[in-house]
N, C-alpha and C positions, 0 to 999 in steps of 0.2 A: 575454465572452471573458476568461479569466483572463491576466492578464500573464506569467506565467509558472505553464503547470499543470503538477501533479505528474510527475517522470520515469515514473511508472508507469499514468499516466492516459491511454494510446494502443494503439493496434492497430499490427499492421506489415502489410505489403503492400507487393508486390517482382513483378519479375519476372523471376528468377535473371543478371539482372546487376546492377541497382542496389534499393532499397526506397525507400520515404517511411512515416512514422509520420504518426498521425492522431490526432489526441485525441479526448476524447470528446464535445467540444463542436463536432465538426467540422471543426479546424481542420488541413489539412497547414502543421504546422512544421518538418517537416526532409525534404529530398529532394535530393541529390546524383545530379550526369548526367555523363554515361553509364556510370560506372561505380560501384561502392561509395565507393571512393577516390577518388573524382572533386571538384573546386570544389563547394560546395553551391549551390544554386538557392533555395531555401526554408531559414531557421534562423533562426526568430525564436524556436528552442528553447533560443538560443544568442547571442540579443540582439533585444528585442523590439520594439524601434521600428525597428533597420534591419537584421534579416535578410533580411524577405522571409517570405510566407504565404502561401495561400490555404485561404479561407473558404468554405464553402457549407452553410449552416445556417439554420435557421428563424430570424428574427427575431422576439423575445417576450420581453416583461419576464419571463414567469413561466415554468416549467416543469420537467421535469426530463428528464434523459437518460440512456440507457442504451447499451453499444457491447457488439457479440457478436460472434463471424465463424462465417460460414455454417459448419453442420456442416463438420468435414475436410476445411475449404480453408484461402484465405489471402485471403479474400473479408470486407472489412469493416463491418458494418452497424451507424449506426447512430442509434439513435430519441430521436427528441423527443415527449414527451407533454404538452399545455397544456389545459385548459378548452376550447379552441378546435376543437382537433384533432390530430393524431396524424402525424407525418410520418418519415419515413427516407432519411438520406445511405446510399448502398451504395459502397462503394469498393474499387477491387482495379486492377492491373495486369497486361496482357496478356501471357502468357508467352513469352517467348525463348528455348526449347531448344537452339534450335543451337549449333553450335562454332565457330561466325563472331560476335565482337562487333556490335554494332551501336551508331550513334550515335544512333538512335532510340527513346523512350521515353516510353509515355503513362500517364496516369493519366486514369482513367476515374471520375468522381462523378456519379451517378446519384440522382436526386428522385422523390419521388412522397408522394403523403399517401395516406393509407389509412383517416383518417375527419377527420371534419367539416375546416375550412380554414387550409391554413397557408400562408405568407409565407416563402419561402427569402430569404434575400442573400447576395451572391457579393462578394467579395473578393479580386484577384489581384496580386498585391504581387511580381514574382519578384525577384529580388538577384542576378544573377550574381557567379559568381566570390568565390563566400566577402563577397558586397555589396562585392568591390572593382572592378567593373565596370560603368559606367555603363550603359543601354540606352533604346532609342527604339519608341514605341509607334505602331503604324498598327492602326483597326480597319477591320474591310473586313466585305462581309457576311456575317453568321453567326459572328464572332466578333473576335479579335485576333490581330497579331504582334509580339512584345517581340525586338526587333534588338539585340546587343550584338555585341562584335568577335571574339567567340568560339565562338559559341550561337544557336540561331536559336529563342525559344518561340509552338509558336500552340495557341492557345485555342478552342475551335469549339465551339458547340453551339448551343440553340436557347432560350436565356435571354439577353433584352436585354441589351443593356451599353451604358456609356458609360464616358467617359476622367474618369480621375480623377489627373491631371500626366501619366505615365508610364505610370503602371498604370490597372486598372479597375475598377469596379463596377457592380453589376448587382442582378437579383431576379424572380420573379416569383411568383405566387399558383395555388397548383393546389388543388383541390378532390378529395374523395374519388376515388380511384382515378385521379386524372392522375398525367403523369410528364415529367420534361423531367433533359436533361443534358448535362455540358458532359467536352468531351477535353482537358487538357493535355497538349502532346507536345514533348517536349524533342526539337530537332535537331541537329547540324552546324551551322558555320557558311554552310556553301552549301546546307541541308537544305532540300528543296522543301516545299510543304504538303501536311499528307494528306489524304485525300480526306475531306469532309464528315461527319461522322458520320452515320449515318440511326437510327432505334429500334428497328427490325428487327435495325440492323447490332450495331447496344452489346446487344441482349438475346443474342442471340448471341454474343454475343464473354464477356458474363456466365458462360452455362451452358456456355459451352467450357470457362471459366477454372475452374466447378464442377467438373466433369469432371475436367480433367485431375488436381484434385488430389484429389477422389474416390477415383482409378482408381490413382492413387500412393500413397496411402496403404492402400488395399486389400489393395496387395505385402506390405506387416508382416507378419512371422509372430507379431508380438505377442499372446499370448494372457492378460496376467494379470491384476493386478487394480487395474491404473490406467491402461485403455486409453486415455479422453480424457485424460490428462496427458501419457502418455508418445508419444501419438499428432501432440498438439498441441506439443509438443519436435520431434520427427521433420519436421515442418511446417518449424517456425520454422530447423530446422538449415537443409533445404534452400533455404529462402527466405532466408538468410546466403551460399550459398553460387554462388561465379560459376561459370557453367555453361560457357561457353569453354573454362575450365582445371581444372573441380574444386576449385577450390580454397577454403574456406570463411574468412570474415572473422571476428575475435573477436566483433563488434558492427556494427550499422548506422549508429552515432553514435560523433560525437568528439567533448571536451571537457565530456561533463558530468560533474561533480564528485562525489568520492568522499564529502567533506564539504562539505556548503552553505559557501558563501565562503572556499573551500580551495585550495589550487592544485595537488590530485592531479586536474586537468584530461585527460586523454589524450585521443590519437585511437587508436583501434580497430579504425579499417576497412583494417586489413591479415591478412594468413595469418601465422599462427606456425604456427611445424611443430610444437610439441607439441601445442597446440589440435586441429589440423587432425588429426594422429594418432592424437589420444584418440578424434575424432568415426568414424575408421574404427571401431575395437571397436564403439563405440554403435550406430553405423550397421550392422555385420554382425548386432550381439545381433538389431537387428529384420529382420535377410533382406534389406540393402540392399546388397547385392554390387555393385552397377554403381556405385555413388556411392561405395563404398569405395576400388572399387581405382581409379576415376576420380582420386580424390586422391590416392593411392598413385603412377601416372603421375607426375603433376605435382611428387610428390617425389623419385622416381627420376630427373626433368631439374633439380632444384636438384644433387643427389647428383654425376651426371656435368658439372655444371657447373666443378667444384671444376680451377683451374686450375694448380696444382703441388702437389707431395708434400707442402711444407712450408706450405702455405693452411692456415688453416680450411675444413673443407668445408663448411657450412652456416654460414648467419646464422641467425639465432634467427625472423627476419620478413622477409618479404618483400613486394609489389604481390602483387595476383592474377594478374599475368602473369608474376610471377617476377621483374619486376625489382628487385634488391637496396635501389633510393636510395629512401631515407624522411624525407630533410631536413627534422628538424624548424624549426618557424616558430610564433612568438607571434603570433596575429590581434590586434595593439594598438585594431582599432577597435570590435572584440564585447567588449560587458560582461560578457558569460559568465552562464551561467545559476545568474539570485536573486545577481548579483555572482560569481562563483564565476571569477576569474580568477587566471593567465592562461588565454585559449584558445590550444591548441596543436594545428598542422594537423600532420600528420607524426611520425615517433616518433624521438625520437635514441637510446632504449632497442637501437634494431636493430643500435650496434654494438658492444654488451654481447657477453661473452663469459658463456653458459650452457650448462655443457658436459651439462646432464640432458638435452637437445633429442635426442643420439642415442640414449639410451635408448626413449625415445619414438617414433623414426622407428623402430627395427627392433621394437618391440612391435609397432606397426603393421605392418610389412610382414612378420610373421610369424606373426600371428594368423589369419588363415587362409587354406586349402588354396587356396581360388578368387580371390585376392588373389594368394598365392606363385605360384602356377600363370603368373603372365600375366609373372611374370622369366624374363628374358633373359642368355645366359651373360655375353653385356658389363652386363646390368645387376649381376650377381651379384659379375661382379672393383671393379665399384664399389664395389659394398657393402663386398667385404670389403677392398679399400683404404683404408674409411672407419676400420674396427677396428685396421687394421693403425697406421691413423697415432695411435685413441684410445689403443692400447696404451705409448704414448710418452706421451699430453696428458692423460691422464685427471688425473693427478696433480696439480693446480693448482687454487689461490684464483679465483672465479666470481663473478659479479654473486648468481646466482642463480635458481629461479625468477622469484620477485614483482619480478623488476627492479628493485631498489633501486640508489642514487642515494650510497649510505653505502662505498662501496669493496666489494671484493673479500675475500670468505673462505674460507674451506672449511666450504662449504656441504653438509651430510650428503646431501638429497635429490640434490643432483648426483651425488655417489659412489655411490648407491641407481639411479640409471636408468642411471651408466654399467655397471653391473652387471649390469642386465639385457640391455643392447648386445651386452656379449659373451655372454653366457647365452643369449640369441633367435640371438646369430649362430653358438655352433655348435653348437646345435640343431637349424640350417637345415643348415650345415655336413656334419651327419650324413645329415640324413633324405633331401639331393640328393643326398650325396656329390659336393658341391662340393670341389675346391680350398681350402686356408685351414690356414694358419699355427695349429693349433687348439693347439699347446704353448702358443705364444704367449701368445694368448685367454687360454687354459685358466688360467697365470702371473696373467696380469690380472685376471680375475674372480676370483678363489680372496684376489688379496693386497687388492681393494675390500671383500670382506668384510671379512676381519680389521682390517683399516685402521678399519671402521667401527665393528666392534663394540667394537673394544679403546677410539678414540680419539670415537667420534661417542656413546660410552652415558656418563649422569653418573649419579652415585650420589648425589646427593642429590636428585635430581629422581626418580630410579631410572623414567631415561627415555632415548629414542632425544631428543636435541635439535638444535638447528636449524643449528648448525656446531660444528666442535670447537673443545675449552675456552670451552663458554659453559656457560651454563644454561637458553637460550634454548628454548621448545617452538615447535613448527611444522607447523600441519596440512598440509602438502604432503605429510610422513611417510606418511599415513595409503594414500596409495596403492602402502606398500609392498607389507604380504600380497596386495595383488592382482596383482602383479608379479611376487613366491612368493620376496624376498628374504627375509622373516623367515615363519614359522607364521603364521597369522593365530589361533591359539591357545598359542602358546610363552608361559610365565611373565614373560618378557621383554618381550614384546607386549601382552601385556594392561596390564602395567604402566603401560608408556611410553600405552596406551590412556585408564587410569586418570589418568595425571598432565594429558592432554592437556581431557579433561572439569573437570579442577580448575580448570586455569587457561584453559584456550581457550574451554571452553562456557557459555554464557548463556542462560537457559531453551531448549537443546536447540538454538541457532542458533550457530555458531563461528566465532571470529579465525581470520584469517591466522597471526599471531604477534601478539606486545604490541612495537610502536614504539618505546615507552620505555625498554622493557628491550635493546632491540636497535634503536637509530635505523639509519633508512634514508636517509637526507639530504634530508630531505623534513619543511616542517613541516605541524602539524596532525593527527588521527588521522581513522579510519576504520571504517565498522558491520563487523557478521561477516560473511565472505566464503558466498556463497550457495553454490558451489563446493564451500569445506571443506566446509559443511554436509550435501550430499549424501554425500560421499568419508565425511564421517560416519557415514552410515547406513550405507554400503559394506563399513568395516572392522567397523562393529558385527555385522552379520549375518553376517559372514565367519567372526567369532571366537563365533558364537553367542547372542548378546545378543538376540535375537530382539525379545523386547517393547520393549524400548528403541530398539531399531533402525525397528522397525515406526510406535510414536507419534513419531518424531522427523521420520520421511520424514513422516505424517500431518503432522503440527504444520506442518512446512517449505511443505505445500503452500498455507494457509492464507493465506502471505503472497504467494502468487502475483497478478498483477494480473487484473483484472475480464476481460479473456479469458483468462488462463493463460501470461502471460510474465513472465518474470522479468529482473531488472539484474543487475548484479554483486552489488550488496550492499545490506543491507538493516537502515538506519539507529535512533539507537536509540530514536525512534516508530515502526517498524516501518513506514516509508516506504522506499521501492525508490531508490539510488543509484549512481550511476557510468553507464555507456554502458550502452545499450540497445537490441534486449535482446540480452543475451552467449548468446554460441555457451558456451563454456564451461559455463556453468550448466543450460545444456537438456541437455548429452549427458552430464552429472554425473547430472542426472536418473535417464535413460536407464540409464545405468549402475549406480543404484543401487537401482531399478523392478526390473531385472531378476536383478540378484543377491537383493535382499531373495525376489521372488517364487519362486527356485528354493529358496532356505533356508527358507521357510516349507511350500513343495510339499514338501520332506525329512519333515516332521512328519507330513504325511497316512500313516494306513496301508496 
């Protein structure tokens, strides 16, 4: 077992309220209860002597292994191969559709060997409470209960165990075509135990969990020409996303580092509404109407949450229930992962002031017919309350997108999405014949432009840059033409396109921005963001670059991990860094899958 394996060296598995990753040597290192944002249970991904683990893997000096997931699920297998024999961990979590949270939650690891004989061993280490919560272990028959003062864990199956202090271990020996396996299920603290597991019951509960995500991914209308990536994105969004609320998390991990022993540490397991907005488009491009406007809902109760004229109406992030408090907190007693501290539970980013987030909510909730369709005349005077009050606030120095730590500027991309705010809003404006102040708008969006072009273009860069009076470039840009604030073919565009490959791109993979050039108050730097690089391929194909566009998404995929997930970023041994794996980057994808496929479909005759 590696001390700490690579961020990229894991499967995920969820069951649309919380996840656990698993690596490839068997091991769950991270799994947070009951919800995504919940204390973690398991994160020795995150300190390895006292996170907390569990193991269940062949014991053997020699071998090697491989992890896949079942065709179009969320089903994780995976194999050990030794001189001895041949065996398979299967792993996946039962799914929770409904609209009722629940405090229950199992992970299901399933054994078996499939030629000549292996030797599994079990390891169950859990850590309540971010391992700040002691707990007491009773085993009883058929398996274990781990008691803390918050949490109830029991362990069931039909692999011996004993007590090992607190925790336990175990093992047993199966020969060609046996099977043994064990439930962990996270409770409540008055959570009764569930019923036994039987083999009948787990292979079934297996080909349910096939099924169900079979029969979802089926709905795609995806037709192009990177069905298993873009398929395997669509997965990973919904398995990010809590099914109570719609609402989808950036990541299933907090705190791993941007840069090995760096302290851009975050946690991620919250909803940002741009995230969350973008994943609508992605989500419609493939026919997913109900999980669009699912999240659409969930943002229209942030929307009318807004409690006077003179609020902010949104935060930038919220819980997946919506609730606003994100208090960030240093974990002082995790080494952070490969050193990489501090860890930080919570985000204090969430009381940044980034004003591009309304851009983004009404891109979303105007994108399409069967989305707009499900507003309501009170959700509509929200809406346009929201414009009424940006047409006053648009005008102001912002964190930004990438939440920088460096103060407040005037940030271009924020002028760029508040553009589009009022652009989608009366558009909407028109085509319901709503109500809406449209001179107003109309004033606002007409003087964001000019504002931008005159003060946010530089001539020596003879580029759009990343705030006014810098020189700074900044691929966040890039999702202008898709927005329809500049051509995606204007003299001016390609320019700023050209300057951005000079300095952002590095064999085909792209910065955020350059740090140096523009500190963000944060020391240490960071790989190319996985994000820009699709948004890359996006604007390339947009503006016709076709080949370039085409080998870059190829190239990009390359670095995806041994099933097809990707981090934020992607260091520069082309090792996968930061929380994982990001929603952001799979619907960038998504979005750049399907723009490229229709610009290349243009060429057929």
């Amino acid at each position: 077992m590696d001390r700490y394996p690579p961020i990229a060296d894991h499967g995920l598995v969820g069951d649309l309220q919380t996840a656990a990753l698993v690596s490839s040597q068997g091991v769950v290192d991270w799994f947070a209860a009951p919800r995504f944002d919940s204390p973690s249970v398991f994160a020795s991904l995150l300190d390895h002597d006292g996170g907390g683990c569990f193991r269940l893997a062949p014991d053997h000096p020699e071998g090697t292994w491989r992890q896949l997931y079942y065709p179009d699920t969320a089903v994780v297998v995976t194999r050990f191969m030794s001189p001895d024999g041949v065996g398979e961990t299967i792993d996946f979590m039962p799914v929770l559709t409904g609209p009722t949270p629940s405090d229950r939650h199992s992970l299901v690891r399933v054994v078996r060997t499939v030629r000549g004989t292996v030797h599994f061993g079990l390891e169950c280490r859990p850590r309540f409470d971010y391992a700040r919560a002691a707990h007491e272990l009773e085993l009883v028959p058929g398996g274990a209960v781990f008691r803390s003062p918050g949490a109830v864990a029991h362990l069931q199956g039909n692999i011996p165990l004993e007590r090992d202090g607190q925790d336990v271990r175990g093992g047993i020996t199966l020969r060609n075509g046996e099977t043994a396996a064990v439930v962990f299920t996270m409770c409540g603290p008055d959570g009764e135990a569930p019923p036994p597991p039987t083999v009948d019951g787990l292979t079934g509960a297996l080909w349910n969990n096939v099924d169900f995500w079979q029969k979802w991914v089926r709905t795609s209308n995806y037709r192009g020409r990177w069905t298993e990536m873009v398929h395997r994105s669509a997965i990973t969004l919904k398995l990010l996303t809590y099914a109570p609320t719609g609402a989808p998390v950036a990541a299933a991990t907090m705190g791993l580092p941007e840069q090995i022993g760096g302290e851009r540490n975050w946690d991620y397991r919250y909803t940002w509404v741009r995230d969350g907005s973008l994943s609508v488009r992605a989500l419609l491009d493939l026919g997913f109407v109900e999980e669009a406007t699912h999240f659409t809902h969930w943002l229209g109760d942030r929307l009318r949450e807004r409690e006077g004229p003179d609020d902010e109406p949104l935060q930038i992030m919220y819980r997946v229930d919506g609730d606003p408090h994100l208090t960030e907190e240093v974990l002082a007693h995790f080494e952070g992962y490969r050193g990489s501290y501090p860890v930080r539970a919570g985000n204090g980013a969430a009381g940044q002031l980034q004003l591009d987030i309304y851009g983004e909510a009404l891109y979303a909730l105007a994108e399409s017919r069967a989305v707009r369709e499900q507003g309501s005349y009170q959700g509509w005077k929200a809406l346009a309350g929201i414009l009424d009050w940006l047409a006053d606030s648009w005008d102001r120095p912002d964190e930004g997108i990438w939440e920088t730590r460096g103060g407040r500027k005037d940030f271009t991309y924020s002028r760029v999405m508040c553009w589009a705010a009022f652009d989608r809003g009366l558009k909407l404006a028109q085509e319901y014949s709503r109500p809406a102040d449209t001179v107003r708008w109309t004033r606002a969006r007409d003087a964001i432009l000019e504002q931008v072009m005159e003060r946010g273009w530089n001539e020596k860069q003879r580029a759009i840059v990343q705030h006014y009076d810098s020189e700074v470039l900044d691929a966040s840009l890039l999702l202008a033409p898709r927005v329809g604030f500049v051509s995606a073919r204007s003299p001016g565009w390609l320019s700023t396109l050209d300057a951005m490959e000079r300095v952002l791109v590095s064999d085909s993979l792209v910065y955020r921005y350059d740090p140096e050039a523009s500190p963000d108050g944060l020391r240490g730097s960071e790989g190319t963001f996985s994000l820009c690089t699709f948004l890359y391929v996006d604007a390339l194909a947009r503006a016709g670059r076709l080949p370039q566009a085409r080998y870059t998404f190829e190239k990009m995929q390359t670095y995806a991990n041994h099933v097809g997930l990707f981090a934020e970023e992607i260091g520069p041994s082309g090792e996968q860094l930061g929380n994982f794996p990001q929603a952001f980057t799979h619907l960038s994808l998504i979005m750049a899958a399907t723009t490229l496929d229709e610009a290349l479909d243009r060429l057929r005759p």
